[in-house]
C-alpha positions as a printed Julia matrix, in Angstrom:
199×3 Matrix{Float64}:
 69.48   94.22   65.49
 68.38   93.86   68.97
 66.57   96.31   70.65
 67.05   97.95   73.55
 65.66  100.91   75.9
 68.16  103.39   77.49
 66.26  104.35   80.66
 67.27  108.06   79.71
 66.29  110.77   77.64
 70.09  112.49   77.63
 71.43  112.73   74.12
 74.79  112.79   75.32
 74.5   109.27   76.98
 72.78  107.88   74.11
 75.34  109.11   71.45
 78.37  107.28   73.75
 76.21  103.92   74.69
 75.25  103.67   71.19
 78.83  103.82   69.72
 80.39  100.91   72.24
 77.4    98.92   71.65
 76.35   98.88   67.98
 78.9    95.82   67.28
 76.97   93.45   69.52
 73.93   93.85   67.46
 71.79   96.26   69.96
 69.71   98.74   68.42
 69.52  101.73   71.48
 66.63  103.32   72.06
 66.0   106.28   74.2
 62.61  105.34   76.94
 61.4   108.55   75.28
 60.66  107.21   72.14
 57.96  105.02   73.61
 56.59  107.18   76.24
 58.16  106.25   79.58
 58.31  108.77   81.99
 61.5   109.31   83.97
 61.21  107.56   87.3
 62.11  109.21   90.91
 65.5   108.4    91.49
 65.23  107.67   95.17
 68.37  105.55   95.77
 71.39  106.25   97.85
 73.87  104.82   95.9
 74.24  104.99   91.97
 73.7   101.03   91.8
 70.54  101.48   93.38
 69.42  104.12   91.04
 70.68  102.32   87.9
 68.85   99.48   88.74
 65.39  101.76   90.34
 65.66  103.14   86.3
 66.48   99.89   84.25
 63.68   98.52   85.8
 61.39  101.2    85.06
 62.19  101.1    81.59
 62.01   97.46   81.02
 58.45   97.22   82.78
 57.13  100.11   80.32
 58.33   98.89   77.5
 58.73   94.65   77.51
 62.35   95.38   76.26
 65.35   94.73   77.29
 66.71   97.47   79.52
 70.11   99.39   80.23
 70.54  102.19   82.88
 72.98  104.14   83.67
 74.01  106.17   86.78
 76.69  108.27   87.0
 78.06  111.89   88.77
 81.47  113.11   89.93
 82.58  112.88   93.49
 84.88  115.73   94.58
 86.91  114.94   97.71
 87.0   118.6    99.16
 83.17  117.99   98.96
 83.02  114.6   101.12
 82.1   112.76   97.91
 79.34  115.31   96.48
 77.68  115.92   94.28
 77.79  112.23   93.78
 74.37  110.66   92.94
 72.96  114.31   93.0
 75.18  115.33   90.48
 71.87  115.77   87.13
 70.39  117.91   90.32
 73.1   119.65   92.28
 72.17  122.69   92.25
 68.47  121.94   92.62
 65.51  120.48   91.0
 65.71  122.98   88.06
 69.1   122.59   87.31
 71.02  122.24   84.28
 75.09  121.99   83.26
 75.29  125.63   83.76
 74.13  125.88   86.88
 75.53  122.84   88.13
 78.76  123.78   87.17
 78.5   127.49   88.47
 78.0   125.98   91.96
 80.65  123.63   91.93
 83.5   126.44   90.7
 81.83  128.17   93.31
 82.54  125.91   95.96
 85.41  124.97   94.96
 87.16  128.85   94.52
 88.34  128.52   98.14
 90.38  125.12   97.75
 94.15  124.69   97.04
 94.94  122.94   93.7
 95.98  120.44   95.36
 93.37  119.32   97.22
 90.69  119.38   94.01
 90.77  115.87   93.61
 88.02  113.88   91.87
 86.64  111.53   90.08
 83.52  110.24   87.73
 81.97  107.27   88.86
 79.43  105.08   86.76
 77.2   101.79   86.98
 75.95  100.08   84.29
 72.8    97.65   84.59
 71.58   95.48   82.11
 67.96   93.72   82.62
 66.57   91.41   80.78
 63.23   91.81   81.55
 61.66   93.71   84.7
 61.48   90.79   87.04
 65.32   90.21   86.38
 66.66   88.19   89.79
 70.35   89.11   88.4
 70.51   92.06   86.18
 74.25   92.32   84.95
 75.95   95.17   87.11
 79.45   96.84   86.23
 81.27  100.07   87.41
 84.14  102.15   85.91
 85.84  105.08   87.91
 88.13  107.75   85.9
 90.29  110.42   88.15
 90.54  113.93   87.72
 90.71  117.02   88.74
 88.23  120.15   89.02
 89.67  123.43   87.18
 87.87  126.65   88.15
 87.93  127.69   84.02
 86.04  125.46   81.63
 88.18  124.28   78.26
 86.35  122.42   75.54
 83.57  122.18   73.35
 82.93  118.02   73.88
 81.31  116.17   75.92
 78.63  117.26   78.62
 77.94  117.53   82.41
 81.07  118.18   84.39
 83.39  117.79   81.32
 84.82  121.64   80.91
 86.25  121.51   84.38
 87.33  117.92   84.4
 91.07  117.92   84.1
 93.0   114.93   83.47
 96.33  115.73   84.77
 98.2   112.71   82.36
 96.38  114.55   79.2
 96.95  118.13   80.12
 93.25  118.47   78.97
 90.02  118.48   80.22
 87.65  115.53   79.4
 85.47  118.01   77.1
 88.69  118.77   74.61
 88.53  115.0    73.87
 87.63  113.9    70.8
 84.17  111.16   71.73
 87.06  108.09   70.89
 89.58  109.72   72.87
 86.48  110.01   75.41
 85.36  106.49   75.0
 88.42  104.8    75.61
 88.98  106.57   79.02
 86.21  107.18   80.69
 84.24  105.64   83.85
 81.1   104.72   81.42
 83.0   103.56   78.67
 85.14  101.33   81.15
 81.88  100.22   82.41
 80.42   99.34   79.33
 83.74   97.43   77.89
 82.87   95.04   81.09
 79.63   95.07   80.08
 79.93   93.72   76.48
 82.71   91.11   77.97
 80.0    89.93   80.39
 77.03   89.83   77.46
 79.37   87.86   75.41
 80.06   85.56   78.25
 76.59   84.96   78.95
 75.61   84.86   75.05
 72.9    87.18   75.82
């Protein structure tokens, strides 16, 4: 097996990164394992912070390196939380409080108008000084409920709704979860472009 650092220390992400890409031979490993720090994430855009943490990771550890960014923009919310989504409601938050201020923001708009969606990017280094780390994106549409539903999943998940499932993303079962969302459409175009390079 081939190792390789997830420039994270979420559980969550490791558990669904590690599923999709056990059958190329990559062993995942979480950057906490060998001591790296989490880096400021001081990009605008989730591209720039995937690639601000892949690097991190990769010049720690002389590994391989895969990074992910990823949030839910809410269109009643011009976009947010977006890449402040781990920190929306502030630099001590956590899924409960994050999601307590998005309900609450949200209690005032029509049904109709809750529209969003998760966003992800995927980067892949080689090494640190990578010129063209591999970068690929998946979106997945929703809808924010004001009443959470499920047990699965993490983040945003309880008041995800996916209108053609009649479910939120958190009463998916992690294959049902894999198959559909933003990171696991990202990663499916990652392994197709690591398989195309041979890497």
């Amino acid at each position: 097996m081939k190792k390789l650092v997830l420039a994270s220390a979420n559980p969550g992400k490791l558990r669904e990164l590690s599923v999709i890409l056990d059958d190329l031979g990559y062993e995942l490993h979480p950057q906490s394992e060998f001591g790296v720090c989490e880096v400021a994430e001081t990009g605008t855009t989730f591209v720039e912070n995937a690639i601000i943490k892949a690097r991190h990771a990769a010049a720690h550890t002389g590994l391989p390196a895969l990074a992910d960014d990823s949030g839910i923009e809410v269109d009643a919310l011009d976009g947010a939380p977006g890449v402040y989504s781990a920190r929306f409601s502030g630099p001590d938050a956590d899924d409960v409080s994050n999601n307590a201020l998005l309900v609450e923001k949200m209690r005032l708009v029509p049904p109709l108008k809750r529209s969003a969606r998760y966003r992800a990017v995927i980067v892949f280094m080689r090494h640190a000084a990578d010129p063209s780390p591999l970068i690929c994106e998946g979106n997945w549409e929703g809808v924010i409920q004001l009443d959470p539903a499920g047990e699965g999943g993490f983040g945003y998940d309880p008041y995800f709704y996916l209108t053609d499932r009649g479910c939120t993303s958190a009463q998916l079962s992690a294959a049902e979860k894999n198959q559909l969302s933003h990171r696991g459409k990202a990663l499916r175009e990652l392994k197709r472009r690591l398989i195309e390079k041979g890497v």
